[in-house]
ROLUM-778047 format. One record per atom (N, C-alpha, C): residue in one letter; z, x, y. Coordinates in pm, whole numbers, plus 50000, padded with zeros to 5 digits. Layout:
! residues N
AZXY...
//
This chain:
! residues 380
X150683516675315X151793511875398X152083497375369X151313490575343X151123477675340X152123474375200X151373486775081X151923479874985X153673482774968X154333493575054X155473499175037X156153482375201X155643475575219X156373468975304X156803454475191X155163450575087X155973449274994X156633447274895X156893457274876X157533461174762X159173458974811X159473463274959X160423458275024X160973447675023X160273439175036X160053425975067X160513417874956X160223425474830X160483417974700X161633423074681X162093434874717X163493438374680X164653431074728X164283430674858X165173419174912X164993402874864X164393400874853X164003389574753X165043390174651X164613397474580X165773399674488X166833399974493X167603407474557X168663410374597X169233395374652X168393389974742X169113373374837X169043367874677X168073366174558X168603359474488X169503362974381X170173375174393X171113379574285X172293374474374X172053376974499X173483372274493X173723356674514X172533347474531X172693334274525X173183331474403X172313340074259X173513337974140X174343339874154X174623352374169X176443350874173X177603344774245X177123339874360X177773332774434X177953317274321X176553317774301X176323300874137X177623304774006X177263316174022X178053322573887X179883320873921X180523328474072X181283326874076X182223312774071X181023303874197X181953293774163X181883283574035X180543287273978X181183281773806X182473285873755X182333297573722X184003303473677X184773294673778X184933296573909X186323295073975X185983276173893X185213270673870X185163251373874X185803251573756X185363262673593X185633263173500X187073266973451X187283277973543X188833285773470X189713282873560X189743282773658X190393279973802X191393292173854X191643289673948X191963306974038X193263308774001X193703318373992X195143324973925X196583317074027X197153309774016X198523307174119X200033310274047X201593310474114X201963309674059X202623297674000X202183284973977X202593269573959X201913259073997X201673245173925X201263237074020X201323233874165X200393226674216X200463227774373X200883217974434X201403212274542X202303200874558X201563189474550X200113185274553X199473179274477X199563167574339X199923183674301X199393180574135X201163175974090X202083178974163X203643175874139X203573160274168X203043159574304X202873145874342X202293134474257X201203140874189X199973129374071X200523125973995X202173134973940X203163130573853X204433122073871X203513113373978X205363105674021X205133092273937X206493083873957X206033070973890X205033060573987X205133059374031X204033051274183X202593059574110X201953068174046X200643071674016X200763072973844X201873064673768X202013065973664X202493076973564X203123082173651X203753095073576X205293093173535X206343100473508X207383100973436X208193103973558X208193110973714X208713117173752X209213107173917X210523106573957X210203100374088X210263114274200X209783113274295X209013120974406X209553118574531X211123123574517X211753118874693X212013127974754X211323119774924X212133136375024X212833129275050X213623144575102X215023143675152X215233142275279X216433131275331X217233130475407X218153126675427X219043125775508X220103125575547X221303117275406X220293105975444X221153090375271X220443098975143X219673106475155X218933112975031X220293120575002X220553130575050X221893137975067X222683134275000X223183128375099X224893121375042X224773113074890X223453107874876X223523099174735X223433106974632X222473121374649X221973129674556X223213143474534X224033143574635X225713154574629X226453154074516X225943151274431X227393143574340X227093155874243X228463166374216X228493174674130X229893176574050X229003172173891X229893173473804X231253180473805X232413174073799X233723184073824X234383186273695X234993203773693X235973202573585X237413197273545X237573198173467X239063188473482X239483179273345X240623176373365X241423172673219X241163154173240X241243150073151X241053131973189X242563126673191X243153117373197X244283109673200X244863113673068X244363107972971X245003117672812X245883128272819X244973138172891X245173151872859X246783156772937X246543152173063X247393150073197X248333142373152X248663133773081X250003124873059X250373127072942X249883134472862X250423136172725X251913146972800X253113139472694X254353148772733X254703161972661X255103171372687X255393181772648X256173181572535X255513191872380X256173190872261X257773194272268X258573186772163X259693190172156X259813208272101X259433218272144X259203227872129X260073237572013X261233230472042X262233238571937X262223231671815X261563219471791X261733214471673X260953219971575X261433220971426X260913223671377X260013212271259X258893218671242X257813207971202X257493213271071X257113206870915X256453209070826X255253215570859X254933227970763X254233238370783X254383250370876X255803244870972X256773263470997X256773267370939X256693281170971X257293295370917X258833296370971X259583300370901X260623303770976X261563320370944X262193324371028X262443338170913X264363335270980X265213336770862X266603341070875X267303351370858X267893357270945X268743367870928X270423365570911X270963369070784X272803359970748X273583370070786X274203375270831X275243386270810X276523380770764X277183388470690X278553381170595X279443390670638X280883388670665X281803396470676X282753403370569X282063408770465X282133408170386X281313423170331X282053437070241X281053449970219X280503438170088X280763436770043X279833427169933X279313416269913X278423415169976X278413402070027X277613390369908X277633375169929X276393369469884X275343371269853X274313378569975X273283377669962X272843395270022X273633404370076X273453414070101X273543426469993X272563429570005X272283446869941X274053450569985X274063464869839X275323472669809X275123481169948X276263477470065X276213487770186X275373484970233X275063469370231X274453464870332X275563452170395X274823448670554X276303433970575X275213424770628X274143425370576X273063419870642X271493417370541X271253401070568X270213402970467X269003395570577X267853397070535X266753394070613X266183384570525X265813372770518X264733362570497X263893358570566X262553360870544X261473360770633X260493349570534X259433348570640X258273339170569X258913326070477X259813316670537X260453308770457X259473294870534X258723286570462X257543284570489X258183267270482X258423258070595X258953246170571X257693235370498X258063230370372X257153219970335X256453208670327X256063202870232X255643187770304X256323182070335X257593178070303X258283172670294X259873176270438X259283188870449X260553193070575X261863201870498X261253206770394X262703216670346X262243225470358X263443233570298X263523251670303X264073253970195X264223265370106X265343266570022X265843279970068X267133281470079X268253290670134X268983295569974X268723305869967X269933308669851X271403307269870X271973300669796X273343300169766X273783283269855X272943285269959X272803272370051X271743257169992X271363262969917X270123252169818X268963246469902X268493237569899X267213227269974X268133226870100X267553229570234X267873224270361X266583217270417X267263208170502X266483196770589X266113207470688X264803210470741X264343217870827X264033209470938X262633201170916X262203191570988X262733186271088X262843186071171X263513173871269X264423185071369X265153191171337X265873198371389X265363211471477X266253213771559X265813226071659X266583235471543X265653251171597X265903265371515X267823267771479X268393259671605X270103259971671X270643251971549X269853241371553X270683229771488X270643237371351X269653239671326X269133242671170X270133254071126X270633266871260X270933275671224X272913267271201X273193257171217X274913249871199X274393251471084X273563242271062X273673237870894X273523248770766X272883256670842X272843268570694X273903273670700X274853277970848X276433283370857X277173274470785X276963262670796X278153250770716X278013253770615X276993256870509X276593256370386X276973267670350X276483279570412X277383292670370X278623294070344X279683290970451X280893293170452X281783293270391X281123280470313X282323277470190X281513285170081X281053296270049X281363303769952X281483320270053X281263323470158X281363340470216X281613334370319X283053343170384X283793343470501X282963346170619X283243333970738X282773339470837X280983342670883X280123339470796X279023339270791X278133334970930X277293345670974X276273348071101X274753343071061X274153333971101X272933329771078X272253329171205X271073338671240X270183337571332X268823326671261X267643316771306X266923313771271X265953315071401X264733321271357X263403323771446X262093316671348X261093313871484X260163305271424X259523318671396X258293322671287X257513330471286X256543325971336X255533316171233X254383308571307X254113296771205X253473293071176X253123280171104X252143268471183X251883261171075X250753247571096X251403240871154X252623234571182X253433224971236X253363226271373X253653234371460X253653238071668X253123248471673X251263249071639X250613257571705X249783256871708X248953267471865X247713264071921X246963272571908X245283279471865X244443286171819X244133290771965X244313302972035X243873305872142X242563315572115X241193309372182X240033320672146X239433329172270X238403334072240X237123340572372X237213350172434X237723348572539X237313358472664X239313358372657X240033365372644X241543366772628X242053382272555X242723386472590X243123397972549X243983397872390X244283383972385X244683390972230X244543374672195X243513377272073X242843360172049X243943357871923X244163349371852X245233344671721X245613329971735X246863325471663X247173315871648X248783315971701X249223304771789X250633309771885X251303300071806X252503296871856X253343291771769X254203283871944X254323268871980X254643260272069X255753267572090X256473275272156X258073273272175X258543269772331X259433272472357X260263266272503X259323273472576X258793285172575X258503294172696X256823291472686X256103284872610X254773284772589X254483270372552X254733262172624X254463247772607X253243242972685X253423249272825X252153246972890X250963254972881X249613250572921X248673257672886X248513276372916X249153273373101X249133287473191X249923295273078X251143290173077X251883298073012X251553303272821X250903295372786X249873300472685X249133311372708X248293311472763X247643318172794X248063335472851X249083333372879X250173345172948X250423349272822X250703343872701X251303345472578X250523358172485X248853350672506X247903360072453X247163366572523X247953371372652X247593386972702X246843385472837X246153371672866X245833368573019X244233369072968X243043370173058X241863361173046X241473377473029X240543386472971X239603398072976X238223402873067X238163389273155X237183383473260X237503380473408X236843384973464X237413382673642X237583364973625X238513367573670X239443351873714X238083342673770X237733347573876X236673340373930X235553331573839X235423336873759X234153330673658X234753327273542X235643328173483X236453321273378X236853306773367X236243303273308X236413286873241X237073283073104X238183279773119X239463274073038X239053260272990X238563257772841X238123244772757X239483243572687X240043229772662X241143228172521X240443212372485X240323218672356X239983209472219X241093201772202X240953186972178X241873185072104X241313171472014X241693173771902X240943166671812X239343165071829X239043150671919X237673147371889X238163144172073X238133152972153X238433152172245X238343170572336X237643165372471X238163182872504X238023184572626X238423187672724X238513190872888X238413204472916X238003207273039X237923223373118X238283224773206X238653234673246X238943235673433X238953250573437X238603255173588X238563267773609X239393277073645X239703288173592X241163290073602X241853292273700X240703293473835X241963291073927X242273279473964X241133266473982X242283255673925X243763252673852X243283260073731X244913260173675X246103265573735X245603269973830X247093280973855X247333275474006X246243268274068X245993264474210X246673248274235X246763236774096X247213225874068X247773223273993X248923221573988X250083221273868X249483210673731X248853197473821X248223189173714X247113193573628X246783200373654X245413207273562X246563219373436X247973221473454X248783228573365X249163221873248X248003211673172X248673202973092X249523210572957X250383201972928X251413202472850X250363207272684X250793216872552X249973212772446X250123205172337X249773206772261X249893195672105X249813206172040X249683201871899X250023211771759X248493207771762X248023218371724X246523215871682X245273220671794X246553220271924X244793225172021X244283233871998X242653238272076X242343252972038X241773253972195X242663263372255X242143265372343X241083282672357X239893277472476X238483286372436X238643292472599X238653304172604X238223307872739X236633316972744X235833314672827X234743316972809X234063319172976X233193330472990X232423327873165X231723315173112X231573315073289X231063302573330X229493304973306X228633298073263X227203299273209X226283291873308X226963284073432X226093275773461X225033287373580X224013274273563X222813288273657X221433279573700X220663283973768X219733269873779X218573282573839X217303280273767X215833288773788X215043284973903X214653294673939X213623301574070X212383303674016X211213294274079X209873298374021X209253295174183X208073300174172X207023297574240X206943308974357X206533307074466X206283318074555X207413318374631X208383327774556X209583330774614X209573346874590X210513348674692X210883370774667X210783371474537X211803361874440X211633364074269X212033352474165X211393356074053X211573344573951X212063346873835X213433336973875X214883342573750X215503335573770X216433335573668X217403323773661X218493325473658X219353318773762X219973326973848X222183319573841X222613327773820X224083321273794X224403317073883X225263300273867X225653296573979X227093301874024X228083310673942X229813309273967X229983299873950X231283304374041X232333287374022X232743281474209X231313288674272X231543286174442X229693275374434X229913264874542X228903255074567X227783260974624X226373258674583X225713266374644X224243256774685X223723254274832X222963247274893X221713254274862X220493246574905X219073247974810X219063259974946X218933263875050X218843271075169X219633287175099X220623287275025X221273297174948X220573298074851X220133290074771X219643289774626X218433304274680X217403300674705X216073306274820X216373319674814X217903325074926X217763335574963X218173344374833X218823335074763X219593345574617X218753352574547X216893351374601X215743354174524X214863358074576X215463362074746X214453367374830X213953359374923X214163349974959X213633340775030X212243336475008X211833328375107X210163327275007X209293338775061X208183338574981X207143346174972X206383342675101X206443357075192X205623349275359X204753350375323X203293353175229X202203357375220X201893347975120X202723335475090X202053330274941X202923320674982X204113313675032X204713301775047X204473290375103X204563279675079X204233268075164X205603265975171X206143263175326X207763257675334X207763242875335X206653239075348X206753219475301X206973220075158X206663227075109X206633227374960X207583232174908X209213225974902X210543231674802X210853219874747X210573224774587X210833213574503X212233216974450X213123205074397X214323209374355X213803194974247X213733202274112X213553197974015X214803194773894X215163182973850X215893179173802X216233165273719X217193167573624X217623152873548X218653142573621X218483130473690X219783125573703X220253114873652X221623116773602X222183103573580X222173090773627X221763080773542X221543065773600X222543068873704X223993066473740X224813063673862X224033068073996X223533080573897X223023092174101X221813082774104X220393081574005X219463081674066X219093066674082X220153058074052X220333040274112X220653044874260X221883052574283X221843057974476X220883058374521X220253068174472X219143073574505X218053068074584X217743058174474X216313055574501X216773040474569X217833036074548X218783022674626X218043009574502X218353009274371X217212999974306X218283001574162X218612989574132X219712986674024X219052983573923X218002982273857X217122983673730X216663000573648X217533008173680X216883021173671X218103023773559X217573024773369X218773031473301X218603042973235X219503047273221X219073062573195X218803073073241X219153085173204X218993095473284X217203097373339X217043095973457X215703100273551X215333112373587X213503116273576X213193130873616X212863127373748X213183137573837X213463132373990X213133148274040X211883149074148X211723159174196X212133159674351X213173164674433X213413161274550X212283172474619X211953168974740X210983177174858X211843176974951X211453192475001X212453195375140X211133201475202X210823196875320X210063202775430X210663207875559X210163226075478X211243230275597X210683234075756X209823227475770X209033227475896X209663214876022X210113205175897X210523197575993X212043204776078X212513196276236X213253202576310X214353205176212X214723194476121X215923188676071X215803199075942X214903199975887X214633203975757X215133215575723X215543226175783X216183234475737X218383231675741X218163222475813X220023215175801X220293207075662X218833201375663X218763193775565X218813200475396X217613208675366X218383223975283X219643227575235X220173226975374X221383234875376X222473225475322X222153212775323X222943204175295X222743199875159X221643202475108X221513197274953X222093209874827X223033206074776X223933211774677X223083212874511X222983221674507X222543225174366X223123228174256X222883219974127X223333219774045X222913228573945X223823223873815X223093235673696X221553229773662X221473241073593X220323236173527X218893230973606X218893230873762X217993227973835X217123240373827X215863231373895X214833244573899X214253242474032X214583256274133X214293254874265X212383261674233X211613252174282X210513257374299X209473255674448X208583260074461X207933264074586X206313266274590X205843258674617X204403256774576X203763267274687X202553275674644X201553283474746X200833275674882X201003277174971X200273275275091X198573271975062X198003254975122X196613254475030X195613265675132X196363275175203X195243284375225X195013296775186X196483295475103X196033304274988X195033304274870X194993292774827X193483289474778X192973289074757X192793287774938X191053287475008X190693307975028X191923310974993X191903328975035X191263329474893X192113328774799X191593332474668X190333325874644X189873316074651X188713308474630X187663320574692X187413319874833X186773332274932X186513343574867X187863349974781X187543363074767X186603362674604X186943352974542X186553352974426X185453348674413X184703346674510X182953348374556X182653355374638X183183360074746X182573370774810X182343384674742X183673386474610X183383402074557X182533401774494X181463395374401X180463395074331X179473399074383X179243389274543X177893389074616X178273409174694X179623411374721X179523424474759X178863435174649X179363435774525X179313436674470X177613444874400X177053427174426X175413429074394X174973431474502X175463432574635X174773439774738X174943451674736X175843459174696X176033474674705X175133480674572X174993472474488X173613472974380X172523477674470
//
């Protein structure tokens, strides 16, 4: 009896010290590898500000935080674009196309086929210089003149050899008044400036209307070493955003791309389109599930971002600051204010809304990742 008490005795022995290893064992690993999360912890965001020598400044938000940090990029044409005046549209420019149709009163005419009263000249291509050549009519001055004017002068020139002579002149297309329309548009090519397509809207009407819900469509025009955007219902919503074109623009219609990422203990992590409607960090949240009740810390919403010297001199109220700044704002939504406050901060592209784990989450994971071992070697 004696010796079966122990033999007991040592088993448990054993056992209290297997699992004192492993309890040694676990929290080596947890000191060594460290416990699974999804992101740094507000901590370790913090150790990275400039005040502890890091790259990053570290502001919460309120109220003057707000209003200094609101400032979102707008689309839109600059003064250039907006005051440039509308092409003389009918003129014709070196590198038109132009096509003529003569009719002669006359069964035999000049220039008409046997039983024909009508001749067609097409692709008559104006040169460097601003001519044309017209049969029977010789070199004409193209340049300078509207399709009207152009069409006197080839009648004057006709007349005196075939009675009565009919001259229509149409632009075809050419290098001289035209704009490269691309992207998201129902019929992409190269237009040709005339009376009815001078302005952009009305461009755009030209080659068939946008192939993309209106809503998310963003209207770019190039011009030279120069280029503006606006959204298209802007265009159609403000006459000034209808700027006038040039020979040479290329206008690009394209969706809107902007979008700003969701990480940390939120419903989900993706990156997420913004449209072309404003959207507050309190929206940003729910677009992804809101946060994670089982894994969120609500002191912990980082809105991570680049700002421009202008914003982050506001910002931080300090006129030595050049260059664009990494700037992590904190919203604590525990405080009374803190969820108005949220609601009030406007998010931009390219931001990254993140959300650090609750530190008792942790202390949960820490717990479990020593208690299962010692269960473990107790059920041994």
């Amino acid at each position: 009896m004696g010796r079966d008490q122990s033999a007991i005795s040592q088993r448990r022995s054993f056992v209290a010290q297997a699992g004192r290893i492993a309890v040694l064992g676990a929290l080596l690993l947890v000191s060594a590898c460290g416990l699974p999360r999804s992101g740094p912890t507000k901590g370790q965001i913090v150790s990275g500000s400039v005040e502890k020598g890091g790259s990053t400044h570290i502001v919460h938000v309120d109220d003057r935080v707000n209003r200094a940090a609101n400032y979102s990029p707008a689309y839109g044409f600059s003064a250039d674009f907006r005051n440039a005046g509308e092409v003389g549209a009918d003129e014709v420019r070196p590198g038109d196309v132009l096509g003529l149709s003569i009719w002669e009163n006359v069964d035999d005419g000049l220039l008409a086929s046997m039983g024909q009263s009508s001749t067609q000249l097409q692709q008559l291509q104006v040169d460097s210089q601003g001519y044309i050549f017209v049969p029977y009519a010789g070199r004409v001055r193209a340049a300078g003149n509207s399709p009207d004017e152009l069409r006197r002068i080839i009648t004057q020139k006709l007349e005196t050899q075939t009675p009565d002579p009919q001259v229509m002149v149409t632009r075809v297309a050419g290098d001289g008044a035209t704009v490269s329309v691309m992207g998201k548009v129902n019929a992409q090519g190269v237009f040709p400036i005339e009376r009815p397509t001078r302005n952009l809207s009305a461009m755009l009407s030209k080659a068939g209307g946008v192939s993309i819900e209106p809503e998310i469509a963003v209207v770019t025009v190039k011009r030279g070493s120069s280029s503006g955007k606006v959204w298209l219902r802007d265009l159609y919503s403000n006459s000034r955003n209808d700027i006038a074109l040039r020979p040479g623009d290329v206008i690009l219609v394209e969706e809107d791309e902007r979008s700003f990422t969701a990480l940390g203990a939120l419903g989900g992590q993706t990156k997420v389109p913004l449209g072309n409607e404003q959207i507050n960090a309190i929206e940003a949240v729910a677009m992804v599930g809101g946060l994670n009740t089982t894994l969120a810390d609500p002191k912990g919403l980082f809105i991570l971002r680049d700002e421009p010297q202008s914003v982050a001199r506001a910002v931080l109220g300090r006129n030595d600051i050049y260059g664009n700044q990494r700037f992590a704002y904190v919203l604590d939504l525990t405080r009374p204010d803190g969820m108005f406050l949220a609601r009030d901060f406007v998010i931009r592209d390219s931001d990254t809304v993140y959300v650090t784990e609750a530190p008792f989450v942790q202390w949960q994971k820490t717990l479990n990742s020593i208690l299962t071992p010692v269960t473990q070697v107790g059920a041994a």
